[in-house]
C-alpha positions as CSV (number, residue, x, y, z in Angstrom):
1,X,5.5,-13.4,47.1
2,X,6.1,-11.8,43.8
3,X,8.1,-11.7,41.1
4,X,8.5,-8.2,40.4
5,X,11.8,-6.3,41.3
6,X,11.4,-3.6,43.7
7,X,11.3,0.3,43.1
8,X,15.1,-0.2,45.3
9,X,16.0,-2.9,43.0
10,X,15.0,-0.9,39.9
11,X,16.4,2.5,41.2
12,X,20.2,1.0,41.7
13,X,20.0,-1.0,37.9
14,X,18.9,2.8,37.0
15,X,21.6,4.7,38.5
16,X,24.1,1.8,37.4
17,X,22.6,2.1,34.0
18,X,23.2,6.3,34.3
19,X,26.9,6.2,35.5
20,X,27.9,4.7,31.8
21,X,26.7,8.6,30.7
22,X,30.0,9.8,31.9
23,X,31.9,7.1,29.3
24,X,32.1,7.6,25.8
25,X,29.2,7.6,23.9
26,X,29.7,4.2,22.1
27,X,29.7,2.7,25.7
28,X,26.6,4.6,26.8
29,X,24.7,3.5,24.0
30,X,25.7,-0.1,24.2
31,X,24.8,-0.2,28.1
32,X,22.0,-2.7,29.1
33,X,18.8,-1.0,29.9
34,X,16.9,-2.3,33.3
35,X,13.9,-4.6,32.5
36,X,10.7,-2.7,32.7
37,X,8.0,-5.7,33.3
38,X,7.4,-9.2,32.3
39,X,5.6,-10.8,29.7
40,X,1.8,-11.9,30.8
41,X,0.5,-13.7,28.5
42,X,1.5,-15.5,24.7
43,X,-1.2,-16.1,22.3
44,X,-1.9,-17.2,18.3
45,X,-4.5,-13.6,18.3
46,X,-2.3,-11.4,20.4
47,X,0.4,-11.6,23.1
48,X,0.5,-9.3,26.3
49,X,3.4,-7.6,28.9
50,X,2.6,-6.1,32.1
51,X,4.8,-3.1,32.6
52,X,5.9,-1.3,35.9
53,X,4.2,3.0,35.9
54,X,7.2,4.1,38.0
55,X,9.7,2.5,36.2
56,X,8.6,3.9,33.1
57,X,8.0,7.5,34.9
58,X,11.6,7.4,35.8
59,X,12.8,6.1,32.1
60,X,10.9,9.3,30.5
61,X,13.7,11.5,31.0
62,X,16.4,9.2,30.0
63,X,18.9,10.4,27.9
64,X,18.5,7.8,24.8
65,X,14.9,8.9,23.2
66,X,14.7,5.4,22.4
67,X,14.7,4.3,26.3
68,X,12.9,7.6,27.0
69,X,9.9,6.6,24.8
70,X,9.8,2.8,26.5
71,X,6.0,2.0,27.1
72,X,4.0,3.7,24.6
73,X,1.6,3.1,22.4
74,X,4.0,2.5,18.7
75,X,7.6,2.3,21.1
76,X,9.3,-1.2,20.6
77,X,10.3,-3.3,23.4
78,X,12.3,-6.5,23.8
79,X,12.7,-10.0,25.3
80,X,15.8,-11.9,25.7
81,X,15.1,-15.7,24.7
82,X,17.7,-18.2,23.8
83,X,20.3,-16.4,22.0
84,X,18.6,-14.0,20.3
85,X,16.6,-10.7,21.1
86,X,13.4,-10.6,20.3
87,X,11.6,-7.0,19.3
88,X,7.6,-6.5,19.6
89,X,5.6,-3.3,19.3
90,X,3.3,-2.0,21.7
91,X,0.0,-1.7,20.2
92,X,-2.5,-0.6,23.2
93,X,-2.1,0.0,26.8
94,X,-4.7,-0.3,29.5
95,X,-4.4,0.4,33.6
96,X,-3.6,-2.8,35.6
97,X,-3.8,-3.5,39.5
98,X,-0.6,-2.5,41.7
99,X,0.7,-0.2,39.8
100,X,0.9,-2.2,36.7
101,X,0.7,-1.0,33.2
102,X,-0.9,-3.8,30.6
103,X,-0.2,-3.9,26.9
104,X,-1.1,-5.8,24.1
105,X,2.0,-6.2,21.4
106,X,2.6,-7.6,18.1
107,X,5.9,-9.3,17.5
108,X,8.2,-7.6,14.6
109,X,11.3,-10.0,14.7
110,X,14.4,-11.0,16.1
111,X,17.8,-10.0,16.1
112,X,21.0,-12.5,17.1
113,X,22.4,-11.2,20.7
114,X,26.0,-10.8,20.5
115,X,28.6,-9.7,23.5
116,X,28.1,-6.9,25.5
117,X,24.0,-7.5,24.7
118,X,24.2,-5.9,21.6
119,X,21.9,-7.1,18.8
120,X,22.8,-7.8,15.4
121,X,21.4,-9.2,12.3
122,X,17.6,-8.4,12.9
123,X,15.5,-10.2,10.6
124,X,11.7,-9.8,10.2
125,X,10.3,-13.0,11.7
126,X,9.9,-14.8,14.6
127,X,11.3,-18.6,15.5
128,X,11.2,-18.5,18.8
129,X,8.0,-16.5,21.5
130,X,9.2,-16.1,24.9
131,X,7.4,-17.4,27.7
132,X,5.5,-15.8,30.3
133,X,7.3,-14.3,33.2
134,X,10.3,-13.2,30.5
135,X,11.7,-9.6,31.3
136,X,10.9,-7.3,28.9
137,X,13.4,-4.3,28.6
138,X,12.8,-1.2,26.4
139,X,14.8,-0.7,22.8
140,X,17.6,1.2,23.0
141,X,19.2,3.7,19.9
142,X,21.8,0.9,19.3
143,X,18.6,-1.2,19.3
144,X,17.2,1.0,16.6
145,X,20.5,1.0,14.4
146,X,20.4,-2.3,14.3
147,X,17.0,-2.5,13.9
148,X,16.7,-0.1,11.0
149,X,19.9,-0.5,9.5
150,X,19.9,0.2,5.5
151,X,21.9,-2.6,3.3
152,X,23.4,-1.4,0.2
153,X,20.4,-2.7,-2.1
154,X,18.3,-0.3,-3.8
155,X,16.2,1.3,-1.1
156,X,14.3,4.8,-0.6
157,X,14.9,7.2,2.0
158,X,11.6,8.2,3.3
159,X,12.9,10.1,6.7
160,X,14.5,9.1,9.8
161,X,12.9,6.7,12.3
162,X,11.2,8.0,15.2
163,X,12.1,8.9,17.9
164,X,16.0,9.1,16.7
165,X,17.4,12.0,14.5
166,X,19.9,10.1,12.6
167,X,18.9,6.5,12.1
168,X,17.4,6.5,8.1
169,X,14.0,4.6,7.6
170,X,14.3,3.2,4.3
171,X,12.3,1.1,1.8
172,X,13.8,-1.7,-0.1
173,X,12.6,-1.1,-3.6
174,X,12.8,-5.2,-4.9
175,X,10.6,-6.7,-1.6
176,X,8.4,-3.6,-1.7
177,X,7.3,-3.9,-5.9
178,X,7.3,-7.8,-5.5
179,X,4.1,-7.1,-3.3
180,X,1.1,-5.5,-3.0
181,X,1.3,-2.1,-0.6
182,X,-0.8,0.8,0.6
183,X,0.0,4.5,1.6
184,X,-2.7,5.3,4.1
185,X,-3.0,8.7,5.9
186,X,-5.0,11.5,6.9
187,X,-5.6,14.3,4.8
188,X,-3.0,16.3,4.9
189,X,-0.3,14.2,6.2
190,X,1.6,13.9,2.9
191,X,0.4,11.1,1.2
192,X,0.8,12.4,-2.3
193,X,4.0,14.2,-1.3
194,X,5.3,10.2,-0.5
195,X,4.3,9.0,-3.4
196,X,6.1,11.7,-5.6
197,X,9.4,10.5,-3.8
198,X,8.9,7.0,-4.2
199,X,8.2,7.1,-7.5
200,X,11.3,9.2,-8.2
201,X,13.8,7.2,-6.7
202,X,12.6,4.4,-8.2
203,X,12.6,6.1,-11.7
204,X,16.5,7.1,-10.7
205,X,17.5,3.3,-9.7
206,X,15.7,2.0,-12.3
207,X,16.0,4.3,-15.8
208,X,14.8,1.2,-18.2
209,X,11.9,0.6,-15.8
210,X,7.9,1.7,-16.9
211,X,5.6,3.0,-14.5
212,X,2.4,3.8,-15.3
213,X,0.2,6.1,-13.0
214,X,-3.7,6.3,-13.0
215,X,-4.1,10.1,-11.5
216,X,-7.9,10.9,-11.8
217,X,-7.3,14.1,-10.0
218,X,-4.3,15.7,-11.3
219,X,-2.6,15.7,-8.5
220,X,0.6,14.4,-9.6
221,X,1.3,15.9,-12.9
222,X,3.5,19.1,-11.5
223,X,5.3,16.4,-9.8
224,X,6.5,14.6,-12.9
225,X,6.4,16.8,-15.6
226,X,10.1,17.0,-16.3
227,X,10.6,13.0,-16.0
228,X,6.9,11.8,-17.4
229,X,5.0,11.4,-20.4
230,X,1.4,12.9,-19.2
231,X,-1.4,12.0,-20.9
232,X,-5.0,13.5,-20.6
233,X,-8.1,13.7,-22.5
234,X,-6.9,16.8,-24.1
235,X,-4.1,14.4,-26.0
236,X,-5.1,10.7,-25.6
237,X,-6.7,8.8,-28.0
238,X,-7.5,5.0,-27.9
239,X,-9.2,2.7,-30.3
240,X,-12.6,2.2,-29.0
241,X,-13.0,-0.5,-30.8
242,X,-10.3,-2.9,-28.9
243,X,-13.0,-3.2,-26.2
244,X,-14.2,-6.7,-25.9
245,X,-18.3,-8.0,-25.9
246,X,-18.2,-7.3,-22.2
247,X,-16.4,-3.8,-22.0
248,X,-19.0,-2.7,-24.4
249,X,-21.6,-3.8,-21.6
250,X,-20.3,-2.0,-19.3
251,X,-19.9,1.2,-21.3
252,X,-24.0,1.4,-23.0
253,X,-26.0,-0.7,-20.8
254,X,-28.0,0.9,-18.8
255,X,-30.1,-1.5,-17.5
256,X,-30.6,-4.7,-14.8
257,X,-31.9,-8.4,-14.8
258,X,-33.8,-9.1,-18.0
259,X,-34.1,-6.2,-19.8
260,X,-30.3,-5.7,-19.5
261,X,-30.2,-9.6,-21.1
262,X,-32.3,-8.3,-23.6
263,X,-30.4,-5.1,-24.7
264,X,-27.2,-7.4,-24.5
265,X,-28.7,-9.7,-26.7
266,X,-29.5,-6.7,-29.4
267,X,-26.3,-5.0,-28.9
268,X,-24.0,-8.3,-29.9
269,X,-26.3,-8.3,-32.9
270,X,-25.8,-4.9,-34.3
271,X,-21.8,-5.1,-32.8
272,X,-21.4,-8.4,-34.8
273,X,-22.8,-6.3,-38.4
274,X,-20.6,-3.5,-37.2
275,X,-17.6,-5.3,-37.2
276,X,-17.8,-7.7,-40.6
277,X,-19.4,-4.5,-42.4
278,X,-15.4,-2.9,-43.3
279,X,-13.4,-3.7,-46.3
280,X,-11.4,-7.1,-46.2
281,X,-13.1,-8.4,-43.2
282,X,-12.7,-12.1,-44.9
283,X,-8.2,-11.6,-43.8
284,X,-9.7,-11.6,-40.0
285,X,-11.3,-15.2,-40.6
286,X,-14.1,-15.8,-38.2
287,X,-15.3,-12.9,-36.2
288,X,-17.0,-12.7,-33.4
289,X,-18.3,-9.7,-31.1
290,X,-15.3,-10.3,-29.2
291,X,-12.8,-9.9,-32.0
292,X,-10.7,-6.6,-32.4
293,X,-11.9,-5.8,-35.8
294,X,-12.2,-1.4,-36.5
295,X,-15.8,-0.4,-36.9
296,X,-17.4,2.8,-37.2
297,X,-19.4,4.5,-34.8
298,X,-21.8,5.9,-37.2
299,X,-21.9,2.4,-38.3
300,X,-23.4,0.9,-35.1
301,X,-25.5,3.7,-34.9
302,X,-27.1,3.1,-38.7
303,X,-27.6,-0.5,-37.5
304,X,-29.5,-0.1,-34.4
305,X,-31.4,2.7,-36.1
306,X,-32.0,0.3,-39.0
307,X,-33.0,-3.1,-36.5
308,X,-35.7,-0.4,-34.6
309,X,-37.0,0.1,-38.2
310,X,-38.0,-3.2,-38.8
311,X,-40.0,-3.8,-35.7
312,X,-43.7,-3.9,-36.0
313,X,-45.0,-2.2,-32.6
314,X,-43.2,1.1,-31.3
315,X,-43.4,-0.5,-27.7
316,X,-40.1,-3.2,-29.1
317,X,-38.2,-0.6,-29.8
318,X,-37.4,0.6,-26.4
319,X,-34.1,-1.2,-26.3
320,X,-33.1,0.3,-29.2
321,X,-33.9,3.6,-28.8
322,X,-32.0,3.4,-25.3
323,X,-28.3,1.6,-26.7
324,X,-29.0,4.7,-29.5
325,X,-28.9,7.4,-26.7
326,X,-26.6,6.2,-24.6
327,X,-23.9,6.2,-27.8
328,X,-25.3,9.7,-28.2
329,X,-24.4,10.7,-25.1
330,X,-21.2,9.2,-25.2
331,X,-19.8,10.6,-28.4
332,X,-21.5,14.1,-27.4
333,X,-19.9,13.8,-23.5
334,X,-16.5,15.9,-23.7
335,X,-15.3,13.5,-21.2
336,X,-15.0,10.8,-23.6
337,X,-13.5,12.3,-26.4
338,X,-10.5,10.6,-25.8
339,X,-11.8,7.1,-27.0
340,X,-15.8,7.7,-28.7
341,X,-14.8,10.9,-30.6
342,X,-15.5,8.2,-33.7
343,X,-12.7,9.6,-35.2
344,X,-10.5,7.1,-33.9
345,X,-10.6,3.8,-36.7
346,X,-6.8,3.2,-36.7
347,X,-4.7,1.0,-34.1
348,X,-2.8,3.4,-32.3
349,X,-2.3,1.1,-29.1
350,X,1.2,-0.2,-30.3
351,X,2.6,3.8,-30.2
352,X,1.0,5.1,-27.5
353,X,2.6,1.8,-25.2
């Protein structure tokens, strides 16, 4: 005894199923689809459906490219539980015994069934699994509408969604900023291409927003050249001196374990003179290494020169000598002009925000 339909059983729900072609095309689309396999298995890590080969040879050439596409790896199937539909993806496949196809699927949400099977109202989320032994039928177009279907909130057109030709895939610009999110590719399958029209349909929706992009190649600065304020190390300038004890770590230490607790300890020295040696300092009240106070460049570099001078043996002033040449290097490094030019004493952050 089993419980799967046979090839009969499945060949007269197919030719039933193929008869609605005749009828308008609202009818055709709306017609049930024949169940394709069962589900095997329900699980916290992963659930699994067992699907029929034939049935999904004979589906291949179906009409709808939704049903057509029914048991392959990224196609959506669905369960009927309750009173709603529930959708899943199918995420691998793997050979079974009699003629059995197995795959492992991830659950994407459920949709309220309504008469004539249709499904409406498809939210992300599930409140309900089906149990094993549930039919599982393949997604139809009408499916997909529903599916995929674009509200009237701000959203993105990004393309259409596969395998249909006129159902929009669409991002909701309010859910998709509220969180964190990552365009991953290939090379060469349009990742910076996507970006550019994300970020200017955003910038249409939203003309009082700000974004800010980080572009360390140059690859976007064609793309928003007529909308964007660029900024490079050609025309940038920031205050170096708005960089905190710890930035300033970052940027001229060189070294690890003690000997970079030693040259920190000499570099919050000769910061600390740097930054209470300008005019006024006493309007700042206490200062610390910390504090945003302008100091010169050649300044810190007088006072590291000066503290090597007052050492007694020339093996002491190794520190020294290395916070000296990496500041060197810095202000030297065209790279950098944009902030350790030393030219740069005035607050210019409030402007250039």
């Amino acid at each position: 005894m089993t419980d799967q339909p046979s090839l009969k059983q499945f060949l007269d729900e197919l030719s039933s199923y193929s008869e609605t072609e005749g009828a308008p095309a609202s009818s055709a689309q709306h017609a049930a689809a024949p169940p394709i396999g069962r589900v095997l298995e329900i699980a916290g890590s992963g659930s699994r459906i067992w699907m029929d080969f034939g049935r999904l040879q004979m589906l291949a050439s179906h009409a709808d490219p939704s049903v057509a596409m029914s048991g392959q790896v990224g196609s959506q199937v669905k369960m009927h539980v309750g009173a709603s539909w529930l959708v899943a993806n199918v995420r691998t496949l793997q050979t079974g015994e009699d003629g059995k196809v197995l795959g492992q699927i991830d659950f994407l949400g459920e949709g309220q069934s309504i008469a004539g099977g249709k499904m409406a109202n498809f939210r992300r989320g599930v409140t309900r699994y089906p149990i094993p032994g549930c039919e599982v039928l393949p997604v139809t177009t009408e499916d997909m509408r529903a599916i995929f279907a674009a509200a009237d909130d701000p959203h993105v057109e990004i393309g259409t969604v596969y395998p249909t030709d006129d159902i929009r895939g669409t991002l909701y610009i309010d859910p998709m900023l509220s969180k964190h999110f990552a365009i991953l590719g290939s090379t060469g399958t349009g990742k910076s291409t996507s970006v550019a029209l994300i970020l200017h349909r955003i910038s249409q929706l939203s003309p009082e927003g700000h974004i800010v992009m980080i572009d360390p190649h140059g690859e976007y600065s064609a793309a928003f050249k007529s909308c964007g304020e660029l900024f490079n190390v050609d025309n940038l300038q920031l205050p170096y001196w708005l960089l905190n004890f710890e930035e300033h770590c970052e940027v001229l230490l060189t070294t690890q374990g003690a000997e970079r607790r030693r040259d920190a300890d000499i570099l919050a020295k000769c910061l600390l003179a740097a930054r209470t040696k300008g005019k006024n300092v006493e309007q700042y009240g206490r200062v610390t290494v910390d504090s945003p106070i302008p100091y010169l460049l050649t300044d810190l570099n007088q006072i590291i020169v000066a503290e090597m001078g007052k050492l007694d043996r020339a093996g002491d002033t190794t520190p020294y000598q290395r916070l000296k040449n990496k500041l060197d290097e810095l202000r030297a490094d065209p790279r950098y002009t944009f902030m350790f030019s030393g030219m740069l004493v005035s607050d210019t952050m409030g402007s250039f925000i």
